[in-house]
ZAMI-181320 format. One line per 4 residues: number of its first residue (from 1); their letters; for each residue y, x, z of N, C-alpha, C. Coordinates in nm, 2 decimals. Each point is the difference from the previous one (the first is absolute). Layout:
<nodes>
NUM = A = Y X Z Y X Z Y X Z ~ ... $
</nodes>
This chain:
<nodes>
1 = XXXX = -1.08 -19.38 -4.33 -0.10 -0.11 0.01 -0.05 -0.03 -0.14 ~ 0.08 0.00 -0.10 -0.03 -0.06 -0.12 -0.10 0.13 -0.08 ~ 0.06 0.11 0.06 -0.07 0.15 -0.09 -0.19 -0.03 0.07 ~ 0.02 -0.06 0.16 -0.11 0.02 0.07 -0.11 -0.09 -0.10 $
5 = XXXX = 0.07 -0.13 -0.03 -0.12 -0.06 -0.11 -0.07 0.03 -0.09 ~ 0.16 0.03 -0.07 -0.03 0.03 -0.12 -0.15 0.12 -0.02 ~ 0.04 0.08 0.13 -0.10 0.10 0.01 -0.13 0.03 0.05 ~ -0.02 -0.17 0.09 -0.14 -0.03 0.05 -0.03 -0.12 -0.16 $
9 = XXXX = 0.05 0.00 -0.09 -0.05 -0.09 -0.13 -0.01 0.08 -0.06 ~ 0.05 0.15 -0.04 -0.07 0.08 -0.09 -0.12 0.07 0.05 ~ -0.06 0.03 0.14 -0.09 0.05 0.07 -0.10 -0.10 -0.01 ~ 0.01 -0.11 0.01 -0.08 -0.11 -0.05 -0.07 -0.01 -0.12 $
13 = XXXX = 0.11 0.00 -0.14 -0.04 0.00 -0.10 -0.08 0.15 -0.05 ~ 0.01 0.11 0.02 0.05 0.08 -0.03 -0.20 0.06 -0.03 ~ -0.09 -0.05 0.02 -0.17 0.03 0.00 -0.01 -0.12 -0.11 ~ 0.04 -0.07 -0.01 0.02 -0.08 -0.13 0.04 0.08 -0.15 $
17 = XXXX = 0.16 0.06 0.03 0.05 0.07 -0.08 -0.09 0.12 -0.02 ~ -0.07 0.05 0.09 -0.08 0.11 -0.05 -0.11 -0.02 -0.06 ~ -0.04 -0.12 0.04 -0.14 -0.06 -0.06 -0.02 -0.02 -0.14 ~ 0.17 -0.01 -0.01 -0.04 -0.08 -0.20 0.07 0.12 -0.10 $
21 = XXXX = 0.06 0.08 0.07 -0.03 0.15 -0.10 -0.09 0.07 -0.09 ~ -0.14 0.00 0.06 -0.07 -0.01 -0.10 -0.04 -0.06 -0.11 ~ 0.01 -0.14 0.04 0.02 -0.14 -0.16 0.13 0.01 -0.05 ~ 0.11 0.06 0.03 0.10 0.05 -0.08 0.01 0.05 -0.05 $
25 = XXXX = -0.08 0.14 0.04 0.02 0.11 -0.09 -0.10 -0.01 -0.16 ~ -0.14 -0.08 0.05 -0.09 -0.04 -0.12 0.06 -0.10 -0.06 ~ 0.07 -0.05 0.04 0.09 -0.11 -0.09 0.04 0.08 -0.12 ~ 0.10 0.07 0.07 0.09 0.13 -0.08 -0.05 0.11 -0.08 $
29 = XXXX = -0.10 0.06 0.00 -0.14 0.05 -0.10 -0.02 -0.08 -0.07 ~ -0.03 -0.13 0.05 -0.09 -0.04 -0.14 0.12 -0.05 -0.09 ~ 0.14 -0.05 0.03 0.09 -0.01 -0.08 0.02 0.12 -0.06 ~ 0.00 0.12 0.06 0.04 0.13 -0.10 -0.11 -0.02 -0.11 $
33 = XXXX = -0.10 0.02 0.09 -0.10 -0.01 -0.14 0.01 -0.04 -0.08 ~ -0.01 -0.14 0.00 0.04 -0.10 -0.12 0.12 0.03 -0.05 ~ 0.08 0.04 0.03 0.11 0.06 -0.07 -0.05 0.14 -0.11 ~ -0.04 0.05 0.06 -0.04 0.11 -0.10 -0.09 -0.01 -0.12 $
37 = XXXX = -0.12 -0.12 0.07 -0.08 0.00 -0.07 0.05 -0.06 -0.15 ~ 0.15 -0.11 0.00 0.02 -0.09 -0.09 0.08 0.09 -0.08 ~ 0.05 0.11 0.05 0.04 0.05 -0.10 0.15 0.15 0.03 ~ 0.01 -0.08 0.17 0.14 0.12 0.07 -0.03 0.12 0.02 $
41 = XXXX = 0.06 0.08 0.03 0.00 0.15 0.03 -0.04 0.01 0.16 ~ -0.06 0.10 0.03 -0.01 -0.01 0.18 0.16 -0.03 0.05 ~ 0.04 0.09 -0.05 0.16 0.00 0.00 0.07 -0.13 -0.02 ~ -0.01 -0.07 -0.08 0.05 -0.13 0.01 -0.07 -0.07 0.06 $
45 = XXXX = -0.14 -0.05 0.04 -0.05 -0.05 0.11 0.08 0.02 0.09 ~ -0.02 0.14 0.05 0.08 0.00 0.18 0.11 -0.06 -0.03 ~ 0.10 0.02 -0.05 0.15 -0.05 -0.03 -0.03 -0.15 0.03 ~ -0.06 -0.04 -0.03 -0.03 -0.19 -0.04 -0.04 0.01 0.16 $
49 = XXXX = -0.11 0.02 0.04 -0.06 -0.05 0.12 0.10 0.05 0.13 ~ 0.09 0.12 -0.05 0.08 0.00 0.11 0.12 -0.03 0.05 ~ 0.05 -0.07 -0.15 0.10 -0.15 -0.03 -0.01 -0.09 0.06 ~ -0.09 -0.04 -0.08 -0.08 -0.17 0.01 -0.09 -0.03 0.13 $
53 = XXXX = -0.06 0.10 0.09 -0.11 0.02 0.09 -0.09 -0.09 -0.01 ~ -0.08 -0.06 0.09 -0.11 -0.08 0.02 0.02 -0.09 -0.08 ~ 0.11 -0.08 0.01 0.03 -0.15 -0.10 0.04 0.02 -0.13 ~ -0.05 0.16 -0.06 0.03 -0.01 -0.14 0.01 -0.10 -0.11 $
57 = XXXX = 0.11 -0.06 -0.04 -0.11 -0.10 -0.11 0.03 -0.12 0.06 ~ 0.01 -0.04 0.12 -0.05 -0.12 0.08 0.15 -0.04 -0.03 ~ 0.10 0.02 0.02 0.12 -0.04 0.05 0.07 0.04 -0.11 ~ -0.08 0.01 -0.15 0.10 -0.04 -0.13 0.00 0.14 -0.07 $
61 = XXXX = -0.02 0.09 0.12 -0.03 0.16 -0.08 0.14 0.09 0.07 ~ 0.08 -0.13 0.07 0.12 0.06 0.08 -0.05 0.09 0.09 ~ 0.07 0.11 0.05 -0.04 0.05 0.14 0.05 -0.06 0.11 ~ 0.09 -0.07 0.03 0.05 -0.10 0.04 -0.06 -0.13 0.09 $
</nodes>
């Protein structure tokens, strides 16, 4: 019973969760960018943005 919910609430959510993929990933570009542009290596960008992800920065710079 409880799997059955849990699993008519992810089928629910779940055109939402696909919906905002796109504004996440441009999220995550333009942080790389800005990362590069100020001064990181592509290579250190990705490392950071795939630490830190979307909330780079936001949450103290922890990945956390």
């Amino acid at each position: 019973m409880e799997f059955e919910l849990s699993n008519d609430s992810l089928m629910k959510a779940l055109p939402a969760l696909l919906g905002a993929y796109p504004s996440v990933a441009r999220a995550l570009k333009a942080y790389f960018d800005e990362l590069v542009k100020v001064g990181f290596s592509e290579a250190q960008a990705l490392h950071i943005i795939s630490v830190q992800g979307v909330m780079g920065g936001l949450n103290g710079g922890n990945g956390n």
